[in-house]
C-alpha positions in Angstrom: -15.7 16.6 13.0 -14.7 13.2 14.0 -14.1 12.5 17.7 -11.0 11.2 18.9 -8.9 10.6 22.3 -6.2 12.9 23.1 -2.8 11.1 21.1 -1.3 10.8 25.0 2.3 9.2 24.4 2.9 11.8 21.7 1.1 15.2 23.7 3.7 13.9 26.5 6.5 13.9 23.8 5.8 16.9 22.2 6.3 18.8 25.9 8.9 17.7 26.9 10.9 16.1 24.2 12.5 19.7 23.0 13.8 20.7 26.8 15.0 17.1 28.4 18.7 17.0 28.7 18.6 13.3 29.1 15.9 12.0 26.6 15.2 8.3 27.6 12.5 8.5 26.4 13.2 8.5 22.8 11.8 5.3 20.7 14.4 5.1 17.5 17.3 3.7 17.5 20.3 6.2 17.6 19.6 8.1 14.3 22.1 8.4 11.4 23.6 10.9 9.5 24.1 10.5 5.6 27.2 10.6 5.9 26.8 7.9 8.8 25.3 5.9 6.0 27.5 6.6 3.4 30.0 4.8 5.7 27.8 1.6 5.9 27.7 1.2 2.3 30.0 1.5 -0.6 28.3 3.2 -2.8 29.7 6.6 -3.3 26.5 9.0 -3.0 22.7 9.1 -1.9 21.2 11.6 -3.9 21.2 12.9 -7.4 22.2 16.6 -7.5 21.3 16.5 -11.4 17.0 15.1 -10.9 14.5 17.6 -10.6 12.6 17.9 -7.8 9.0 16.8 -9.4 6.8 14.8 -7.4 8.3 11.5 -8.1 7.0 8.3 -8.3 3.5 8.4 -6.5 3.4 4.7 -4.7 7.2 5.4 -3.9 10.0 4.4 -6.4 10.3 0.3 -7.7 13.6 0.1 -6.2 12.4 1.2 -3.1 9.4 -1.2 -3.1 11.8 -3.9 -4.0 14.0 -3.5 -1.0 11.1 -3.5 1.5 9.8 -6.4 0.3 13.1 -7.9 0.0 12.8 -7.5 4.1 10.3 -9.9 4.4 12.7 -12.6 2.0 13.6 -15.8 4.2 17.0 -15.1 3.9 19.1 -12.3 3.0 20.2 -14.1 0.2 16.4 -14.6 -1.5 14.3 -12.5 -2.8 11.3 -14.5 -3.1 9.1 -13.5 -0.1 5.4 -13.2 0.4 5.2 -9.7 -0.9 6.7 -8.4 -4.3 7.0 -4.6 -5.0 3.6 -4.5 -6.4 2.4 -5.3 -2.8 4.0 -2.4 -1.2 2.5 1.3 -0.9 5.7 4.1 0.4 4.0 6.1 3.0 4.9 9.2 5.2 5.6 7.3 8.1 4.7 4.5 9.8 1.8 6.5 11.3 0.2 7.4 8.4 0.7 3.9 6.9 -1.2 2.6 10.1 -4.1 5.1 9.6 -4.4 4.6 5.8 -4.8 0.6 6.4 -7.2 1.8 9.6 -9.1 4.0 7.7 -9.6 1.8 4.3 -10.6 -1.1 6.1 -12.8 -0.5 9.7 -15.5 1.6 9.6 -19.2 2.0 11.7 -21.0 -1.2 12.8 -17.2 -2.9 12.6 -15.5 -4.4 15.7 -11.5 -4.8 16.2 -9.6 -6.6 18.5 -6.5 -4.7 19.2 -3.1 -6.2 21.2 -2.8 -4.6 24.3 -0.5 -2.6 25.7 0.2 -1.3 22.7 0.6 2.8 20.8 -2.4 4.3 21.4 -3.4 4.6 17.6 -3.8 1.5 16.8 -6.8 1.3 19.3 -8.0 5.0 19.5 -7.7 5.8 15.5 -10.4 2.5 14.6 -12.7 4.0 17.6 -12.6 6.7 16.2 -14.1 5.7 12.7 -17.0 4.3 14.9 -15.2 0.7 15.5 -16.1 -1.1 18.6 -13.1 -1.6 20.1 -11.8 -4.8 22.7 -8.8 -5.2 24.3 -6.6 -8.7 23.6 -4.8 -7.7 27.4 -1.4 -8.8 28.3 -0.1 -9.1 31.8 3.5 -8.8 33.2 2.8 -11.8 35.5 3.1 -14.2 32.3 5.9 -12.3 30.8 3.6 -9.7 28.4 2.6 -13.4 26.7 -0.8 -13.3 24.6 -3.2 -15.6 25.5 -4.9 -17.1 22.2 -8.1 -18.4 24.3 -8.7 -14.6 25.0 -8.3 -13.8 21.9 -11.0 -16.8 20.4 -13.4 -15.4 23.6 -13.4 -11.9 22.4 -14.4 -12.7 18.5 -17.8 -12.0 17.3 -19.7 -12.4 14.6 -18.7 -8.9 13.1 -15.3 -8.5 14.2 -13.9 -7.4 10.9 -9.8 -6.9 12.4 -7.2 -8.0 14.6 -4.5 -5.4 15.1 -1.1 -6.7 16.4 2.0 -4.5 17.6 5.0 -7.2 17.2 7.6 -6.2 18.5 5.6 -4.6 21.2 5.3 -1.3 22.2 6.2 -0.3 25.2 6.8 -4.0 26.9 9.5 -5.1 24.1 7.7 -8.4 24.2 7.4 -10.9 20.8 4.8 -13.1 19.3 6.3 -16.4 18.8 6.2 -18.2 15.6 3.6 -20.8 17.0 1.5 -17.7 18.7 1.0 -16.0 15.3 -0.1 -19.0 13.9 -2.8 -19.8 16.2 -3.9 -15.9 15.3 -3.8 -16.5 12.0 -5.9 -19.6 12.5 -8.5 -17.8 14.5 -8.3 -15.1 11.9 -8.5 -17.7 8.9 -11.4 -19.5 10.5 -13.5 -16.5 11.1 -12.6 -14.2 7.9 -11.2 -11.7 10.2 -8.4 -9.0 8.4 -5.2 -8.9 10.3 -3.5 -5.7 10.7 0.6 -6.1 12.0 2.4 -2.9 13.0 5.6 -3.9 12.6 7.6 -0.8 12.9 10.3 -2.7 15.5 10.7 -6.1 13.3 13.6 -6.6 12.6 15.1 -5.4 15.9 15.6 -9.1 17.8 18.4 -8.8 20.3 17.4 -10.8 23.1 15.8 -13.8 22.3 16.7 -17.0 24.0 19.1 -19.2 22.4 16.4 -22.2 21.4 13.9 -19.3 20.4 13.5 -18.8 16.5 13.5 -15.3 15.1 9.4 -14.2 14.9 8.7 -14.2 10.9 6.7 -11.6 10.0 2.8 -11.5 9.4 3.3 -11.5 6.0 4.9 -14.8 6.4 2.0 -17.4 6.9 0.8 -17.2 3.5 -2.7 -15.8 4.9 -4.2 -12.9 2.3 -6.7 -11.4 4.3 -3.6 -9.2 5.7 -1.5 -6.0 6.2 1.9 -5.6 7.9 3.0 -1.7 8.5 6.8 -1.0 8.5 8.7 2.3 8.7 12.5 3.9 8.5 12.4 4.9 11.9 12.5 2.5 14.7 15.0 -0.1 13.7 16.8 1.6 10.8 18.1 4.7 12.6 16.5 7.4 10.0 12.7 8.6 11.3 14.1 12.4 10.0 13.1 11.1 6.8 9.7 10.4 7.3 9.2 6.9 5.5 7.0 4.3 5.8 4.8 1.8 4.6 1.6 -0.9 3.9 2.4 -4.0 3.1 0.2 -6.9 1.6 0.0 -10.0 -0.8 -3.2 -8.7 -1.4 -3.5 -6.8 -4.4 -7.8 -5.7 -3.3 -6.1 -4.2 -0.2 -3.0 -2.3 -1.6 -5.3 -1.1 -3.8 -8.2 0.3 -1.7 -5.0 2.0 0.2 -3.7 3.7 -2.7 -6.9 5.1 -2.9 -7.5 6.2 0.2 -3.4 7.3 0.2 -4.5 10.0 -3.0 -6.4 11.9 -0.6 -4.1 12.7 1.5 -0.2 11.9 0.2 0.8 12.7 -3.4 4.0 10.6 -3.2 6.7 10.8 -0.7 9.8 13.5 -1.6 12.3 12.0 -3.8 15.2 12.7 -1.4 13.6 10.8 0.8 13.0 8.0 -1.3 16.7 7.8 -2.4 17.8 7.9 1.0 15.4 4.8 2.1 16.6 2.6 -1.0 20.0 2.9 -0.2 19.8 2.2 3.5 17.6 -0.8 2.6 19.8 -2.1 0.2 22.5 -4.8 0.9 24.8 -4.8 2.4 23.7 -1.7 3.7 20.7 -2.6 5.6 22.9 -5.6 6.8 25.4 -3.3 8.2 23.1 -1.1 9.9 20.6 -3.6 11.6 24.2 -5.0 13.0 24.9 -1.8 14.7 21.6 -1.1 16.3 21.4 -4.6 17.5 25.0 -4.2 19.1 23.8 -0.7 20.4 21.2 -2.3 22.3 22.7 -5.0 24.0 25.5 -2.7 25.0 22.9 -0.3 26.6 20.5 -3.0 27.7 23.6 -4.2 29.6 23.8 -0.7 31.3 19.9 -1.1 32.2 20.2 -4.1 33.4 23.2 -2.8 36.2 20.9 0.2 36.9 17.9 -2.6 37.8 20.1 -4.7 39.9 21.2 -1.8 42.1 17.9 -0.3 42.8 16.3 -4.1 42.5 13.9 -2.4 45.6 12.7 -0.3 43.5 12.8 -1.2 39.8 10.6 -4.4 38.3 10.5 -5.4 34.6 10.6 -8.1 31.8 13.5 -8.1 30.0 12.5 -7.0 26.8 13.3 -9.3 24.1 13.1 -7.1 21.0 13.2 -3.3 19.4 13.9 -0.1 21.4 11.8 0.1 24.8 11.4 -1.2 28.2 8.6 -1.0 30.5 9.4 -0.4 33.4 7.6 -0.7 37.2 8.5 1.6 40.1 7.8 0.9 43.9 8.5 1.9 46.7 10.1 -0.2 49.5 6.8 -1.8 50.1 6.1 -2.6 46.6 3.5 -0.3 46.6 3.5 1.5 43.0 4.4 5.5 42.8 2.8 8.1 40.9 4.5 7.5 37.5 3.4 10.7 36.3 4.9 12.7 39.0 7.8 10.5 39.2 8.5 11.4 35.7 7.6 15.3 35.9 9.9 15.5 38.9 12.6 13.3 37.2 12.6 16.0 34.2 13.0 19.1 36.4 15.5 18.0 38.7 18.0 16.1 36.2 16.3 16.7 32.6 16.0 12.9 32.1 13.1 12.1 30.4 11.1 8.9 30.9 7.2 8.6 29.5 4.3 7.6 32.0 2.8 4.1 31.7 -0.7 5.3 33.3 -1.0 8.8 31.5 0.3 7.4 27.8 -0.6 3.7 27.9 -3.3 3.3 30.2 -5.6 6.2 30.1 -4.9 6.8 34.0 -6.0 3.4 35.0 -4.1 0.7 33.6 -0.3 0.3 34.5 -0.1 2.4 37.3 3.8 2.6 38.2 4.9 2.2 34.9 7.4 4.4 32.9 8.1 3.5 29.1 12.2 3.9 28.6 13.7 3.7 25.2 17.1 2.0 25.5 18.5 2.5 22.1 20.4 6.0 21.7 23.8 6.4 21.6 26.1 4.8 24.4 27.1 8.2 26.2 23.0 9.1 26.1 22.4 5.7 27.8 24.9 6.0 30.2 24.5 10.1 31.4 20.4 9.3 31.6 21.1 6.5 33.7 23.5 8.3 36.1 21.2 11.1 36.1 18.7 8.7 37.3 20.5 7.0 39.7 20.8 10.7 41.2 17.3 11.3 41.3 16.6 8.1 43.2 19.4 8.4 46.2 18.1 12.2 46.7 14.3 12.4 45.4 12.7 8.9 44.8 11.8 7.8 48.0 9.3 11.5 48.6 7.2 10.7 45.9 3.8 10.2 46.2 1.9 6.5 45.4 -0.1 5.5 42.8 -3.5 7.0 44.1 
């Protein structure tokens, strides 16, 4: 049996997602209904009562295809981009579109360079398959920036992949346009195989006014290359479970597909039909609108919360998709035990806030830390936060420090 690390951020979730009253700690944007959807578009149905429910088509429907490449289009009114439909494989999530690409394309005697802080698979699931794995480590202190002379430092002479997380899980932090060039360069000059998770893109609500929107991967013409997407994050609809590999590479779509037939016939067809309609226009126009305005509204209310318990409570504002991460102190600035600070927080006011140290960290990095996701609905926001603002006039001040 193959080794691998304990999946932290999701063994956290999976206790205490189903009894948290307040879950801030949820990563999607507020999820949809169909009917929700229906209302963003006007076409008059999602599914076809009349089809039969055969497997369907195995690399996921053309018109599907065609709409997620369409997402990497300069402009919503183009539909040349980088990737055509041929270049996209339909996967069962984002996470298994991420493993597929991981496990086609890193294997034994490999080494990967992986974007740090960043979910835990795209670093564990390579190590796994018997990758050395480094660390390309952000720091708070320059904003959760990436420094490209780390990066050129840590390349050797069989580093086969660098995986990217942009938007960035948890910190909210982007890659600029010129920062993904310069690893593209390194990449280019060294025949290293990118790997983008891009599950957040294209949820950019916060970037400063003379700051372009961060193109995708995909974007700077590079071939050696893989962007992951999924329905999830940014488009409101992870009950769905749809996601996918992207590449102008036909070699790697290929190898995936092949490594996709051991373990994914095709994705169901009602799931399929629900994906192209949400990603077609102006649907996918209409929704992206809302989630964006969702999290500026609540980002608003996190940003009040900060500034009242300023003592307490350090960040970077994030600049993009759903979470925040967050520092907690005490009144020396002296970090507390995030993962009793968020045990504690869940028993006495069922709000439920993810460990930095425990799920990000591996108990020694980012001590202090809690991961919030911002993006629910308004009332979820805005309860969680009272909740929390509770907990810290009665509770906050006996917990124990960071040991």
């Amino acid at each position: 049996m193959v080794g691998i690390n304990t999946f932290a951020v999701e063994e956290w979730m999976d206790t205490y997602e189903t009894t948290a009253k307040h879950n801030l700690a949820e990563t999607c944007s507020a999820s949809i209904s169909l009917n929700d959807l229906l209302a963003l578009s006007p076409k008059d149905n999602l599914i076809d009562f009349s089809q039969k429910q055969v497997y369907g088509a195995i690399r996921g429907t053309e018109a599907l295809r065609t709409n997620i490449a369409n997402l990497y289009s300069p402009s919503s009114e183009s539909q040349d981009g980088p990737v055509s439909a041929e270049g996209v494989l339909v996967t069962n999530g984002a996470i298994q579109a991420n493993f597929l690409a991981l496990y086609t394309n890193v294997g034994p005697g490999d080494h990967v360079i992986c974007q740090y802080p960043t979910y835990q698979q795209l670093y564990s699931v390579p190590e796994s398959f018997g990758a050395e794995v480094s660390l390309w480590r952000s720091e708070e202190v320059h904003g959760w920036g990436m420094d490209l002379q780390k990066l050129k430092d840590l390349v050797k002479s069989n580093t086969k992949m660098i995986i990217l997380n942009n938007p960035q899980n948890p910190t909210g932090a982007v890659l600029r346009r010129e920062e993904l060039q310069g690893v593209v360069d390194i990449a280019r000059e060294h025949g290293i195989m990118i790997h983008s998770d891009e599950v957040y893109r294209p949820l950019f609500h916060s970037l400063d006014a003379e700051q372009d929107v961060p193109p995708s991967i995909l974007e700077f013409g590079y071939q050696n290359i893989v962007a992951t997407g999924s329905m999830s994050k940014a488009f409101s609809l992870a009950g769905i479970r749809l996601g996918w590999i992207a590449s102008p590479n036909s070699n790697i779509i290929e190898a995936c597909a092949t490594t996709r037939h051991y373990t994914l016939i095709s994705v169901g067809q009602i799931d399929d039909s629900v994906a192209t309609h949400a990603l077609s226009r102006p649907c996918v126009d209409n929704l992206l609108r809302r989630n964006v305005q969702l999290a500026r509204e609540n980002l608003a209310a996190l940003d009040a919360f900060i500034g009242e318990f300023s003592w307490a409570v350090k960040w970077t504002r994030p600049k993009a998709g759903t979470t925040a991460f967050l520092k907690f102190v005490n009144r020396e600035g002296n970090a507390i035990d995030d993962v009793e600070f968020c045990k504690r927080l869940q028993e006495k006011t069922g709000a439920m806030l993810v460990p930095g140290s425990r799920c990000f960290g591996g108990d020694v990095d980012f001590r202090g830390y809690v991961r919030m996701g911002y993006v629910p609905e308004n009332e979820v926001m805005v309860d969680g936060l009272n909740a929390l603002k509770n907990f810290m006039a009665d509770e906050y001040e006996d917990l124990p420090l960071a040991c």
